[in-house]
C-alpha positions as CSV (number, residue, x, y, z in Angstrom):
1,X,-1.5,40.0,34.3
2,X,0.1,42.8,32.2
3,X,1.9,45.8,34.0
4,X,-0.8,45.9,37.1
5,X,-3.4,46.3,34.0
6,X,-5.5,44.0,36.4
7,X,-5.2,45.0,40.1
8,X,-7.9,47.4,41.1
9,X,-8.1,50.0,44.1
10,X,-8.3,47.7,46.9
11,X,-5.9,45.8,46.1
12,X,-3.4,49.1,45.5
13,X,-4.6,49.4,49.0
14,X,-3.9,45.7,50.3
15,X,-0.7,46.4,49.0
16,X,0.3,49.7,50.1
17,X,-0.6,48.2,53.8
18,X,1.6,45.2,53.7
19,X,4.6,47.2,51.7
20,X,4.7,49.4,55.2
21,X,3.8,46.9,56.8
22,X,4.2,43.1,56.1
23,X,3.6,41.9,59.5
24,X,0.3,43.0,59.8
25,X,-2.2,40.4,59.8
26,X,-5.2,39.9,56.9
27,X,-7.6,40.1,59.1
28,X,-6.6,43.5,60.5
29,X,-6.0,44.9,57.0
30,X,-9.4,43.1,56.1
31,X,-10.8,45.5,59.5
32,X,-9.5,48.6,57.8
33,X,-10.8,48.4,54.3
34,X,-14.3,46.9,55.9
35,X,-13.0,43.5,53.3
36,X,-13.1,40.0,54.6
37,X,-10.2,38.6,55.8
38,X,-10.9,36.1,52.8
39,X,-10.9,38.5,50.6
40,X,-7.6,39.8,51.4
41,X,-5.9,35.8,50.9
42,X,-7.7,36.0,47.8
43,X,-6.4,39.2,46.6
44,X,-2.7,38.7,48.1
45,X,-2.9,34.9,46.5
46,X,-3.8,36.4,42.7
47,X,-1.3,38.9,42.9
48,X,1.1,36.6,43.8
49,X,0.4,34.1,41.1
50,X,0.6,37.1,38.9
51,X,4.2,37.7,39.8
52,X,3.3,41.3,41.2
53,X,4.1,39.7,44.5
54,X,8.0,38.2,44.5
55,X,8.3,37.5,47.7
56,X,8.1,38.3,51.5
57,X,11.3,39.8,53.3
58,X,12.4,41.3,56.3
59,X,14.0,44.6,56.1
60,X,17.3,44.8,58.8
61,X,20.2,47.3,59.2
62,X,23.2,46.6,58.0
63,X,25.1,48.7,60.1
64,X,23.9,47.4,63.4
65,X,24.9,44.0,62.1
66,X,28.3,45.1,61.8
67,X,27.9,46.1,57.6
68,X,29.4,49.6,58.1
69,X,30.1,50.3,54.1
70,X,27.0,50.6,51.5
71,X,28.9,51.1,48.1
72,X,27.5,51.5,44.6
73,X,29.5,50.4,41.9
74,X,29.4,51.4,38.4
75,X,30.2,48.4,36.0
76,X,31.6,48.8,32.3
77,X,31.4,45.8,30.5
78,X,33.8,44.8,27.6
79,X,30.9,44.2,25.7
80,X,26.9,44.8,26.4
81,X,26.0,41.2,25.0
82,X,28.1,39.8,28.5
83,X,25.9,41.2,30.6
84,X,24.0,37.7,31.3
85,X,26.9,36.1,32.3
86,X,28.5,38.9,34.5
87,X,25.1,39.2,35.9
88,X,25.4,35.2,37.0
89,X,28.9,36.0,38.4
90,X,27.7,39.3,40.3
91,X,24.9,36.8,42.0
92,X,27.7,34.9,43.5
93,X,28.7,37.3,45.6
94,X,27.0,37.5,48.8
95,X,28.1,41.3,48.9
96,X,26.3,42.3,46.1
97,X,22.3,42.6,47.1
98,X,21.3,44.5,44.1
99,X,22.3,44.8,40.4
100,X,20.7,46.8,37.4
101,X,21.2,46.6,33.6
102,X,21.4,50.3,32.9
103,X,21.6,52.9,30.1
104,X,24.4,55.6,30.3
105,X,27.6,55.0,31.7
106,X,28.1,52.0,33.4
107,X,26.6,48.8,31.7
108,X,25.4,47.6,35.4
109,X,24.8,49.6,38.7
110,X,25.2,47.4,41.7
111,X,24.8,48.1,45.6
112,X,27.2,46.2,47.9
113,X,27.6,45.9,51.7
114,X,30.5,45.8,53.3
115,X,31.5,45.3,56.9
116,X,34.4,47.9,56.3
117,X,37.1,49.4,53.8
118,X,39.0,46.6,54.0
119,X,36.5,44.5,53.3
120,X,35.3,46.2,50.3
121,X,38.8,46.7,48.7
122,X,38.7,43.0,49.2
123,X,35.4,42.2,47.2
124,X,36.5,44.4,44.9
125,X,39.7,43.4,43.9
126,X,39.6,39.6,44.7
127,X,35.7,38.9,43.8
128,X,34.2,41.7,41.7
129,X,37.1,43.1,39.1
130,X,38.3,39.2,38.7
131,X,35.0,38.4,36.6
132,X,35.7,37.9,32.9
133,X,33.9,40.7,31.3
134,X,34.4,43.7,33.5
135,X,36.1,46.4,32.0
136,X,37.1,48.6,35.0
137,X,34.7,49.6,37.7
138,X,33.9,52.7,39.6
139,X,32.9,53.0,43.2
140,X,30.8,55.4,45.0
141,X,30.6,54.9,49.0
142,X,27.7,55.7,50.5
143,X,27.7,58.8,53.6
144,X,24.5,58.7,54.6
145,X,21.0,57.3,53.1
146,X,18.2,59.5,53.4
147,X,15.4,58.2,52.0
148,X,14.1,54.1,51.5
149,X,10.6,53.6,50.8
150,X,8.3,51.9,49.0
151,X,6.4,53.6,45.6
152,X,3.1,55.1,46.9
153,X,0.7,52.8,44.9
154,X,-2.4,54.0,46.9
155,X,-1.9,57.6,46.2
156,X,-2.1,57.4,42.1
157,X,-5.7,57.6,41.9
């Protein structure tokens, strides 16, 4: 399945549901777009084959568990072609929940969580800029987020 070339409307909808959502059962989803609740597994089981759908998380707070820092960290690499094996170090590091190859600046862009400063000066300096590969490293700490959703798939048509 190429790009979403092969998911129609209701599935955009099935989706769009669940991305708000991912607790709510087939068969009510299957109520509210007058489906079965068969045709929902089927649609949610192709899409999944299909590698549209990665996976199924839950989506917590950091802070309330006691992350207080969110930190975005800009990542120049010594050279581009490292980027697979900084990539596989950046993985190791429970602090680091996201990482992007990137154009511009930085070689990666990387979000990490931190319970504190002290804790991030310490993934920084002990984990993060001790990986063979990494130039230097800029950090940006995070004041507030404003906005985390997911893309509005049932609205493009």
């Amino acid at each position: 399945m190429a790009k979403g070339s092969e998911i129609d409307k209701l599935d955009k909808q099935i989706l769009s549901i669940l991305m708000r959502n991912a607790k709510k059962p087939y068969t009510d989803i299957a109520k509210q777009l007058y489906v079965s609740g068969g045709t929902i597994h089927v649609r949610m089981k192709k899409m999944e084959d299909a590698g549209i759908v990665k996976g199924y998380g839950l989506n917590v707070d950091p802070a309330r568990l006691g992350y207080d820092i969110t930190a975005f960290l800009g990542v120049y690499l010594d050279k581009s072609s490292l980027y697979d094996d900084v990539a596989k170090e950046l993985e190791k590091i429970p602090e680091v929940v996201a990482a992007h190859y990137t154009t511009g600046l930085y070689s990666i862009f990387a979000t990490i969580v931190c319970r504190d400063t002290k804790h991030l000066r310490e993934v920084l300096h002990d984990k993060i800029q001790k990986i063979s590969g990494i130039q230097r490293t800029e950090t940006f700490i995070s004041l507030q987020e404003s906005i985390n959703r997911p893309i509005d798939i049932a609205g493009e048509e």
